[in-house]
Each structure stands twice: as structure tokens, then as C-alpha cells.
C-alpha positions in Angstrom: 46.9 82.5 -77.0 45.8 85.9 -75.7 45.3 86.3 -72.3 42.2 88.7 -71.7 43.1 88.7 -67.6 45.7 87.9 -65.6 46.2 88.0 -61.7 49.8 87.6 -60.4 50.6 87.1 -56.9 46.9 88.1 -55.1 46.9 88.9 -51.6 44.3 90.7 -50.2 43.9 91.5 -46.1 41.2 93.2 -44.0 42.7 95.0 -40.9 39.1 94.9 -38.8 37.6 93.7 -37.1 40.7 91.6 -36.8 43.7 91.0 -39.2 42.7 88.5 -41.6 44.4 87.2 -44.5 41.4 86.8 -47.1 43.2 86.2 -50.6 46.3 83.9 -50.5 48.8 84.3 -53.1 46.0 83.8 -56.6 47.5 83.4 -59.5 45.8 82.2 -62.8 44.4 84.2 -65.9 42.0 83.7 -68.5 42.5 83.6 -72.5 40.8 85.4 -75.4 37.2 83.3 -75.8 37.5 81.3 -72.9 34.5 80.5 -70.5 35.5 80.3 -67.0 33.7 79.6 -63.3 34.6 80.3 -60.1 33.6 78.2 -57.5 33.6 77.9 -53.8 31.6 78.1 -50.6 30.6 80.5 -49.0 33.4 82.8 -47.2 36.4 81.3 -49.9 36.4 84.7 -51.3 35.2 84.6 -54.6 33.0 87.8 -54.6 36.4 89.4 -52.9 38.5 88.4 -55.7 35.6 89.3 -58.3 36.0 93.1 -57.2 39.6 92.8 -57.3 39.4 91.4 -60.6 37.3 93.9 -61.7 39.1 96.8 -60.8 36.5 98.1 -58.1 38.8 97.1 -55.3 42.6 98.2 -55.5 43.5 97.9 -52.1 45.3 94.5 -53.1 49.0 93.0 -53.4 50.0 91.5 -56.8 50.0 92.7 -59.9 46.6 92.6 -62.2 46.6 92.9 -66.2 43.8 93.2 -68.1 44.4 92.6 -72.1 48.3 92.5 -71.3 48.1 96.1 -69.7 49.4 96.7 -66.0 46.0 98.2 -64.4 47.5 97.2 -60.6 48.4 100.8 -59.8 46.6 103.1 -62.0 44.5 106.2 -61.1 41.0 105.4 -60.0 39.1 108.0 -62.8 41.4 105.9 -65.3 40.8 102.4 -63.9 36.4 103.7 -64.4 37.6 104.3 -68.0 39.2 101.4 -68.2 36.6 98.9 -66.9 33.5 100.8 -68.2 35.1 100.0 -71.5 36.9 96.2 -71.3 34.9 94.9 -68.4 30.8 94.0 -68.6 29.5 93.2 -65.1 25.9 91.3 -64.5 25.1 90.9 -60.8 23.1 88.4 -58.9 20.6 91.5 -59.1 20.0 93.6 -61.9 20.3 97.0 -60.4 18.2 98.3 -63.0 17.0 101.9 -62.8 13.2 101.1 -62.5 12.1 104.9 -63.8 13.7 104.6 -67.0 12.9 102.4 -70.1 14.7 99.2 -70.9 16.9 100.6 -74.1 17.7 103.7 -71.4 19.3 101.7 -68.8 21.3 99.4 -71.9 22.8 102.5 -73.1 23.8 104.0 -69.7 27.3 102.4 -69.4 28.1 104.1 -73.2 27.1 107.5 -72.6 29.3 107.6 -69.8 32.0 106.3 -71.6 30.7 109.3 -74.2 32.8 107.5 -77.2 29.5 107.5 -79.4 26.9 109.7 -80.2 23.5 109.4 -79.1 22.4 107.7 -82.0 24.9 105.5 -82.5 24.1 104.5 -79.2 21.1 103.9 -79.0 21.8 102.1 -82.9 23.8 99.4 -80.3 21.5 99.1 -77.8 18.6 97.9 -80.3 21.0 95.4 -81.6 22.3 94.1 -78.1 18.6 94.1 -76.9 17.7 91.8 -80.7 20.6 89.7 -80.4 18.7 88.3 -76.5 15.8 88.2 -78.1 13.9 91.4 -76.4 14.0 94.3 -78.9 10.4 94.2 -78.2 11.4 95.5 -74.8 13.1 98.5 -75.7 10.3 101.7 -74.9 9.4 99.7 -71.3 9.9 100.7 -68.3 12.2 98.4 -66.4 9.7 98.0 -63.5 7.6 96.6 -65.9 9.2 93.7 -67.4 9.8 90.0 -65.9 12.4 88.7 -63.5 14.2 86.8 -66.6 13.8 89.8 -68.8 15.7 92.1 -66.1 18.7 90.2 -66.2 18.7 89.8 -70.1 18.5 93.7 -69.9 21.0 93.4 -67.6 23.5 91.3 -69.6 22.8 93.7 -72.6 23.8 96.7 -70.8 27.2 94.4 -70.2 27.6 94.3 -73.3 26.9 97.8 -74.7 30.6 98.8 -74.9 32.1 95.9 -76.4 33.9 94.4 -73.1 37.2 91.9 -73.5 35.5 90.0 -70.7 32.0 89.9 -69.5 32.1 89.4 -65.6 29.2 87.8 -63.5 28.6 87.3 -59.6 25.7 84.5 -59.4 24.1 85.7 -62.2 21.6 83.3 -62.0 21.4 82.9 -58.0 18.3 85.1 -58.7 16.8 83.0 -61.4 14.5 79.4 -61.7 15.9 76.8 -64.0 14.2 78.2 -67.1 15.6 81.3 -66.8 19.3 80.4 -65.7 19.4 78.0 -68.4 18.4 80.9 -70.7 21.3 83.4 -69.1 23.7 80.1 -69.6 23.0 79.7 -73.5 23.5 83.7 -73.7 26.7 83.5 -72.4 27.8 80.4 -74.3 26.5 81.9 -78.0 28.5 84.6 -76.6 31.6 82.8 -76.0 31.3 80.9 -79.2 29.8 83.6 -81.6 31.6 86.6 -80.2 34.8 85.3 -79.1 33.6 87.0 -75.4 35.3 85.6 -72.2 33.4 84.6 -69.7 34.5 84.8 -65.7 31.7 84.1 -63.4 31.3 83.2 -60.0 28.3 80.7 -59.2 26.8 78.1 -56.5 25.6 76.3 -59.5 27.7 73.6 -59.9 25.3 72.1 -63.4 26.0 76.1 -64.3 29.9 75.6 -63.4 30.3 71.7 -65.2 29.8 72.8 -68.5 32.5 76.2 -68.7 35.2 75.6 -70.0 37.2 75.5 -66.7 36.0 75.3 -62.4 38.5 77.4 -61.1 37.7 75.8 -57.2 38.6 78.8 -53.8 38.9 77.4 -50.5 39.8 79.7 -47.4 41.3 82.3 -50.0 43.5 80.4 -52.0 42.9 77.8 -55.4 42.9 75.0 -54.8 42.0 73.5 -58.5 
């Protein structure tokens, strides 16, 4: 089985205000197509391990992989590379960019990584923005649009490049139960259509029960 992520050995300590040991020895990974949760209260350092696992924080012990790759180690303009293309991130909030249209902010992420030409680009972003039902979307302005709508955008402008793995910190802590449920059925036809993997961090335990796996934090360390 292919392992998409992998995180050996995790420690991770903050020096202020006081030394403090915040990730304890993690150590699990995640396969190709596999839909995984992370789960914990508040303080068990989930979002911290998120970042870590995410390549935004490298101030870490342990070694990370990402596709069977080393990244643990790597210079930070290639680790932006790296995770612009194998790594979709949807927030708790959509950090949209409010001035610019919907099928602008999608294609963002992919003129950065400048693989594609304009066109091409903006050829994907129509079909992300189709495939969650809101093509219709596209010439909007972000401000514009719904709270449920945002995050769609959102999750298509994850998706833009193609990611191995499709990252998500409460993705629906922002969201009623219409629209979470929504966000959950994207990410399972994703899963099950794409062969995406799926590693989000949620308070939603009816969210969490029906991954694929809880991966349970308590005071840094997994505990399940």
C-alpha cells in the first residue's frame, strides 16, 4: 500500500514562555486513498502537528515524508514547492481574497506553482468549481457568495494542483449541519472517486465516526 504521509519520531518543543514539550514522540502515516481524522481537545496539539505535517512548521524533531520523499530537512522555497503542489489545505476559514472573483482565488495556488498556462488553468478551475457543484459561481466576487459556498471555493482552490493529500483544520467548525454535511460528502466522493487522502482535524466527532480512521491526541502524544 502506498503511504501518501508519514511522520517518524515527532517531537516538537516551545522554549517560551516556559520549556514545554508539546509533541511527544508521533509516529503513524496515512496510505494512498485513505480518509483519516484527528481528534482531541483542545490544547492536545492537533493544529501543532497539522503545521508540522504540512510543511509550514520545520522547527520539529523526527523525520517527515511525504509520497516516500524525505521533506524533514529541505530548503524552505523548496518545501513551498513542494506543498503548493502535493498538499491542499482548507481552513476553519476560507481566507478567500474578497476583491477577486471566485474562479480567481481557485486558480491562485496554480499560477504560483506556474506549471500551466493561463488557460489551462483557468480550463481546471471550471472543472474543480463543476465537479462541487458551483461553476455557476465562477465570474463572482467572493464577497458575494454564501458561507457554504466560500468553503466549496475553498476546497476547490485545494484541489487546483492535484494534491496527494488534501489537508483540513475544522473545516466545518465554521459551518451548520447542512453545510458540514455537504463539505463531508465532498471529501468522501473525493476519497472514493479520486483516490484523494484525506487528514483533517475536527471537534466533530459524527464528522470523525465515519473516516476511515480517529487518530485520538491527548497532551501531545496518540493515544489511539
Amino acid at each position: 500500500m502506498t503511504l501518501v504521509l508519514e511522520a517518524q519520531h515527532i517531537n516538537k518543543h516551545f522554549q517560551k514562555p516556559v520549556p514545554f514539550h508539546v509533541l511527544k514522540d508521533i509516529c503513524f502515516d496515512v496510505k494512498k486513498g485513505e480518509f483519516a481524522s484527528i481528534m482531541g481537545k483542545s490544547g492536545s496539539g492537533k493544529s501543532t502537528l497539522l503545521y508540522i505535517l504540512s510543511t509550514m512548521d520545520t522547527d520539529y524533531d523526527g523525520k517527515l515524508f511525504l509520497n516516500e520523499h524525505l521533506v524533514t530537512g529541505k530548503p524552505s522555497k523548496e518545501l513551498s514547492r513542494i506543498r503548493n503542489k502535493h498538499i491542499g489545505f482548507v481552513f476553519q476559514f476560507h481566507y478567500l481574497l474578497s476583491e477577486f472573483s471566485v474562479i480567481e482565488n481557485v486558480m491562485l495556488p496554480a499560477k504560483k506553482l506556474g506549471e500551466k498556462s493561463h488557460a489551462e488553468i483557468e480550463h481546471e478551475a471550471i472543472k474543480k468549481l463543476e465537479m462541487l457543484h458551483i461553476g455557476h459561481l465562477a465570474k463572482k466576487r467572493a464577497n458575494r457568495i454564501s458561507g457554504g459556498e466560500k468553503q466549496r471555493v475553498a476546497i476547490a482552490r485545494a484541489l487546483i494542483n492535484d494534491p496527494s493529500i488534501l489537508m483540513g483544520d475544522e473545516p466545518t467548525g465554521n459551518l451548520d449541519s447542512y453545510n458540514s454535511e455537504n463539505v463531508f460528502q465532498i471529501f468522501k466522493q473525493l476519497k472514493e472517486e479520486k483516490g484523494l487522502s484525506l487528514l483533517v482535524v475536527t471537534h466533530d466527532m459524527d464528522f470523525a465516526k465515519r473516516t476511515d480512521r480517529i487518530i485520538e491526541m491527548e497532551d501531545g502524544s496518540i493515544i489511539s
